[in-house]
TIBA-773707 format. One record per atom (N, C-alpha, C, O): x negated, y negated, z; residue number from 1; atom name. Coordinates in nm, 2 decimals, padded with zeros to 4 digits. Each point is the difference from the previous one (the first is absolute). Last residue first. Example, Ala and Ser with C-alpha at 12.3 -4.5 7.8 and 13.67 -1.06 7.14 Angstrom:
BEGIN
       c1       c2       c3     n   atom
   -01.28    00.22    00.71     2      N
   -00.09   -00.11    00.00     2     CA
    00.08   -00.11    00.08     2      C
   -00.05   -00.11    00.01     2      O
    00.02    00.68   -00.02     1      N
    00.09   -00.12    00.00     1     CA
   -00.09   -00.12    00.00     1      C
   -00.10    00.00    00.07     1      O
END
This chain:
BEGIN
       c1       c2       c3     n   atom
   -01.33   -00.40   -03.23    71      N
   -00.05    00.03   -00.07    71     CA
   -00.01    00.10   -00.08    71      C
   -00.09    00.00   -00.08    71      O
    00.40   -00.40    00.29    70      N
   -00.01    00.16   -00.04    70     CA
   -00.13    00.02   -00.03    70      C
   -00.03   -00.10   -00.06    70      O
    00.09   -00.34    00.40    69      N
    00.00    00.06   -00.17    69     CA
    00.00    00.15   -00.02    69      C
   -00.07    00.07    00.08    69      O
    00.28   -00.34    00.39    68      N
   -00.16    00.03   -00.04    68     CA
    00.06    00.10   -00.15    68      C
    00.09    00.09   -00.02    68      O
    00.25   -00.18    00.34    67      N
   -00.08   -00.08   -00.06    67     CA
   -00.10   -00.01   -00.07    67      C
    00.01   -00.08   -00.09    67      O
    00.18    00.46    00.33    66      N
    00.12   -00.06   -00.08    66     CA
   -00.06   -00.15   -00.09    66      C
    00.02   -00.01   -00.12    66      O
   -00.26    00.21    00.45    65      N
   -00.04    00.08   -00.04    65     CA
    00.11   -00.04   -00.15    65      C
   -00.04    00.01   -00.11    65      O
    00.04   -00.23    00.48    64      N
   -00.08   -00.06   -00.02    64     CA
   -00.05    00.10   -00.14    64      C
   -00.07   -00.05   -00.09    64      O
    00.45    00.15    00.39    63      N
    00.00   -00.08   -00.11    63     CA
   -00.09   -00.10   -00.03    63      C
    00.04   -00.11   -00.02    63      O
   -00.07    00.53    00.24    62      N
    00.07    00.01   -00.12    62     CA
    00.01   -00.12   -00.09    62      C
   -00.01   -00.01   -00.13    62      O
   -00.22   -00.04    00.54    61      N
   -00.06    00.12   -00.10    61     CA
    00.05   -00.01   -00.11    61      C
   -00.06   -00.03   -00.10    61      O
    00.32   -00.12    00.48    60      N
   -00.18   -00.13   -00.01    60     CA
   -00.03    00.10   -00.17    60      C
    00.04   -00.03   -00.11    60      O
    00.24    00.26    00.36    59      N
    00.07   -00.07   -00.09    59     CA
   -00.05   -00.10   -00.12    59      C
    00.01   -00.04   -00.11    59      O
   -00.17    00.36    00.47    58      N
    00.01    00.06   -00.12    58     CA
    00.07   -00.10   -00.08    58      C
    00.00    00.02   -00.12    58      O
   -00.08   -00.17    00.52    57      N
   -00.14    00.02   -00.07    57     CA
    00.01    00.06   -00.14    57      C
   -00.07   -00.03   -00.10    57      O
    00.44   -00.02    00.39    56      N
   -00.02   -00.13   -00.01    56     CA
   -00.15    00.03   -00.09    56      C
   -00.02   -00.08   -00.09    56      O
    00.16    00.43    00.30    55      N
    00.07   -00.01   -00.15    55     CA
   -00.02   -00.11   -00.01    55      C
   -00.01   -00.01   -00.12    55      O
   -00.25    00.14    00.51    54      N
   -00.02    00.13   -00.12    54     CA
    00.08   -00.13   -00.15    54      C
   -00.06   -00.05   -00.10    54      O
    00.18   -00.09    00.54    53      N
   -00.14   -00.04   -00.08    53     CA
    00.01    00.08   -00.13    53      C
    00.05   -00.02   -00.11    53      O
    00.24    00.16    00.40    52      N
    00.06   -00.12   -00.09    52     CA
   -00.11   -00.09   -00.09    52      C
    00.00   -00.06   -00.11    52      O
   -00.09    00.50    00.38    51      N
    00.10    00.00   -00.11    51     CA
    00.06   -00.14   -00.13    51      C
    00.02   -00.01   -00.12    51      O
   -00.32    00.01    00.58    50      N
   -00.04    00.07   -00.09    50     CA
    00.05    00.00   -00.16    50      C
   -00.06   -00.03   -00.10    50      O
    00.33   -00.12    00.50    49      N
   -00.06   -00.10   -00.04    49     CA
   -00.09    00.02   -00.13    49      C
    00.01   -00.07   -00.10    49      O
    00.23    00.40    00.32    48      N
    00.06   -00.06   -00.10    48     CA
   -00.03   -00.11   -00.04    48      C
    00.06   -00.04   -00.10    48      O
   -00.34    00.32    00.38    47      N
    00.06    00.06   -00.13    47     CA
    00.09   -00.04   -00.07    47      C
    00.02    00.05   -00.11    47      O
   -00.14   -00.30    00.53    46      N
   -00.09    00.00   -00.08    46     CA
    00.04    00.15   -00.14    46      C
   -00.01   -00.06   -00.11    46      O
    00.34    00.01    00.45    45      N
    00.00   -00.13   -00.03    45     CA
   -00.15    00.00   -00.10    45      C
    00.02   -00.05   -00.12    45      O
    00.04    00.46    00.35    44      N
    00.10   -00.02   -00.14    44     CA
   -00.02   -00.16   -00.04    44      C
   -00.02   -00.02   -00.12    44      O
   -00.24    00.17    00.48    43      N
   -00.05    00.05   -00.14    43     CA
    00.08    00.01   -00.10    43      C
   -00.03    00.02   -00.11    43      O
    00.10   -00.22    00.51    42      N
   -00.04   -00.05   -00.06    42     CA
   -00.05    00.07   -00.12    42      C
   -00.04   -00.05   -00.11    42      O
    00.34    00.22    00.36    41      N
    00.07   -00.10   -00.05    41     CA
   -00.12   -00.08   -00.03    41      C
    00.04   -00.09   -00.07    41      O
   -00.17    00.47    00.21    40      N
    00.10    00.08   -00.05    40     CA
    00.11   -00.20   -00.11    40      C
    00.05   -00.02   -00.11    40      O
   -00.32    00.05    00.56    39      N
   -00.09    00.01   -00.12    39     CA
    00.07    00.03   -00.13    39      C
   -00.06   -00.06   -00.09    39      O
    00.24    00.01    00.55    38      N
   -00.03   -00.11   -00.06    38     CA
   -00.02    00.01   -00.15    38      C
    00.05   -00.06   -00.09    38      O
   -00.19    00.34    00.49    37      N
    00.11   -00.02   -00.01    37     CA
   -00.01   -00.18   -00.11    37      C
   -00.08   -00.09    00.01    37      O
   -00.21    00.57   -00.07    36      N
    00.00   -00.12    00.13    36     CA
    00.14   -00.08   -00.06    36      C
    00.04    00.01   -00.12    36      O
   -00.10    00.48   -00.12    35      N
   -00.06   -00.13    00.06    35     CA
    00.07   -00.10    00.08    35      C
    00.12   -00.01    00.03    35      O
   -00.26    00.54   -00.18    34      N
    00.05   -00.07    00.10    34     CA
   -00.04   -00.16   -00.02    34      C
   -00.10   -00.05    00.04    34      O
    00.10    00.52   -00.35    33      N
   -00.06   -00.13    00.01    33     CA
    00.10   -00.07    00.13    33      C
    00.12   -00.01   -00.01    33      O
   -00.02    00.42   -00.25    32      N
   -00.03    00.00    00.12    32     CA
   -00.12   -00.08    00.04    32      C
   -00.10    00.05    00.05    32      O
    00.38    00.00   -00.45    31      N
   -00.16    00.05   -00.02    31     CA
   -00.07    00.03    00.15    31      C
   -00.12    00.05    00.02    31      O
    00.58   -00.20   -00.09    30      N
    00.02    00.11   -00.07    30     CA
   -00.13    00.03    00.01    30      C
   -00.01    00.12   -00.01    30      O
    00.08   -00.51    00.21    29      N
    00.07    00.10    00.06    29     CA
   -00.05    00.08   -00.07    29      C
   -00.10    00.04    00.06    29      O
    00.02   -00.35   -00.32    28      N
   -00.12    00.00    00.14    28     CA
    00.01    00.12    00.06    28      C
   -00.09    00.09    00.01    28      O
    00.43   -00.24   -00.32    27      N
   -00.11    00.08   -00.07    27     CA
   -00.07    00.02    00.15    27      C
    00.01    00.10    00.06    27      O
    00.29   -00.35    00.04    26      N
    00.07    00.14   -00.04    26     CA
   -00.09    00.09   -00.06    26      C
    00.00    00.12    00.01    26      O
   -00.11   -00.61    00.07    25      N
    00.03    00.10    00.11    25     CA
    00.04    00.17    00.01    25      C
   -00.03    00.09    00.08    25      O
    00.03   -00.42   -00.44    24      N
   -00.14    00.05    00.05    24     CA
    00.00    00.06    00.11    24      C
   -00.06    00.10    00.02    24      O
    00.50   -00.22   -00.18    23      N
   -00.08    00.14   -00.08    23     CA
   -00.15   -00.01    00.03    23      C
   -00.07    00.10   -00.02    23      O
    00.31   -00.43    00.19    22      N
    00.05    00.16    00.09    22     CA
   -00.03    00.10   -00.10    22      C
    00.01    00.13    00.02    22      O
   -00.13   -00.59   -00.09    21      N
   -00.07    00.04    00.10    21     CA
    00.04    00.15    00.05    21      C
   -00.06    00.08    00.07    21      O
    00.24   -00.29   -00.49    20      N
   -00.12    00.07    00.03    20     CA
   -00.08   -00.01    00.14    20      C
   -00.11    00.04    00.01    20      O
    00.54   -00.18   -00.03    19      N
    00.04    00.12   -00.05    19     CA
   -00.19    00.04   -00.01    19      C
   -00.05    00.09    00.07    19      O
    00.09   -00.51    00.13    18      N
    00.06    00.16    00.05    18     CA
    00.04    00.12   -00.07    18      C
    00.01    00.10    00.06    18      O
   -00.12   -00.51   -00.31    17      N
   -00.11    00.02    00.10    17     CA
    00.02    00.14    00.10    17      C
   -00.06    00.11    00.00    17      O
    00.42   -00.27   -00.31    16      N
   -00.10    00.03   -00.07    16     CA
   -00.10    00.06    00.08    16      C
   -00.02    00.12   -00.01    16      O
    00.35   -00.33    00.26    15      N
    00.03    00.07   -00.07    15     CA
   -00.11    00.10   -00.07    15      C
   -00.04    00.10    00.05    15      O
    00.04   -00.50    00.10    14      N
   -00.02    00.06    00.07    14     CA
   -00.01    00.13   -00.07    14      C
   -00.11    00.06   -00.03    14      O
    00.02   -00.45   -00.30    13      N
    00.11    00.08    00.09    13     CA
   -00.12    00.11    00.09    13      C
   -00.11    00.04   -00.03    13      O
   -00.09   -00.33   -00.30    12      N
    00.01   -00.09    00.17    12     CA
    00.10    00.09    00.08    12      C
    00.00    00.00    00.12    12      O
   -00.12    00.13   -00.62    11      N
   -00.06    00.01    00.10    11     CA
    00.00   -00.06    00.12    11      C
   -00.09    00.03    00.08    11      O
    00.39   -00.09   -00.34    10      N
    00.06    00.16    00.01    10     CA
   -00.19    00.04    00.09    10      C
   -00.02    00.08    00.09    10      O
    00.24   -00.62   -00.05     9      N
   -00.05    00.09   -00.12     9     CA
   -00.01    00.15    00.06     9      C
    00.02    00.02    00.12     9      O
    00.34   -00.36    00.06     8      N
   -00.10    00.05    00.01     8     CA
   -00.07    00.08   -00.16     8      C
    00.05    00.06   -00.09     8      O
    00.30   -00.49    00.28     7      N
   -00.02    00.11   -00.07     7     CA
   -00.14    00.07   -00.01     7      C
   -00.09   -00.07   -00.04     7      O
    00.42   -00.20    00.43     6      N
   -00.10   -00.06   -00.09     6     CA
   -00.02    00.18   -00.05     6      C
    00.01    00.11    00.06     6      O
    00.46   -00.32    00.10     5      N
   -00.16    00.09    00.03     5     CA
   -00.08    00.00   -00.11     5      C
    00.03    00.01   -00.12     5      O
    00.37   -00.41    00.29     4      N
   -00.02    00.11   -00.16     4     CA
   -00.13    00.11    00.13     4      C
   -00.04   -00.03    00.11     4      O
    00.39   -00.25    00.14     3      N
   -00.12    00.02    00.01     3     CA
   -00.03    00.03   -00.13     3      C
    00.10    00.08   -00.01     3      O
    00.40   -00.24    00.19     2      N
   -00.06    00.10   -00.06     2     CA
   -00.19   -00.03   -00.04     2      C
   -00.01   -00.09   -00.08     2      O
    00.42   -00.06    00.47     1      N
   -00.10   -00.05   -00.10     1     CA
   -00.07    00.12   -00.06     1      C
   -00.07    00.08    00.07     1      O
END
């Protein structure tokens, strides 16, 4: 019996998340920041959450900014 898998958005992939956890990590390393175990995957999961706000706001903007009379 074939199952479908359910389709992920590019923010819900693992994927995505680990790659920036191992470049905060990697930065940390490189400045000789030691952090606690864990930390490295929440500060990616909030910089991509950051991120997504950020453009969801810029979007709010543009096209409210798209609406509104030339002056």
């Amino acid at each position: 019996m074939n199952t479908p898998i359910p389709e992920k958005s590019a923010i819900q992939s693992l994927t995505l998340r680990s790659a920036a956890a191992i470049a905060i990590a990697a930065a940390a390393d490189r400045v000789g920041v030691v952090l606690p175990e864990g930390a490295a995957q929440e500060v990616a999961g909030a910089l991509i959450d950051l991120i997504v706000t950020l453009g969801l706001i810029g979007v709010a903007i543009g096209r409210t900014r798209a609406r509104a009379p030339l002056a």
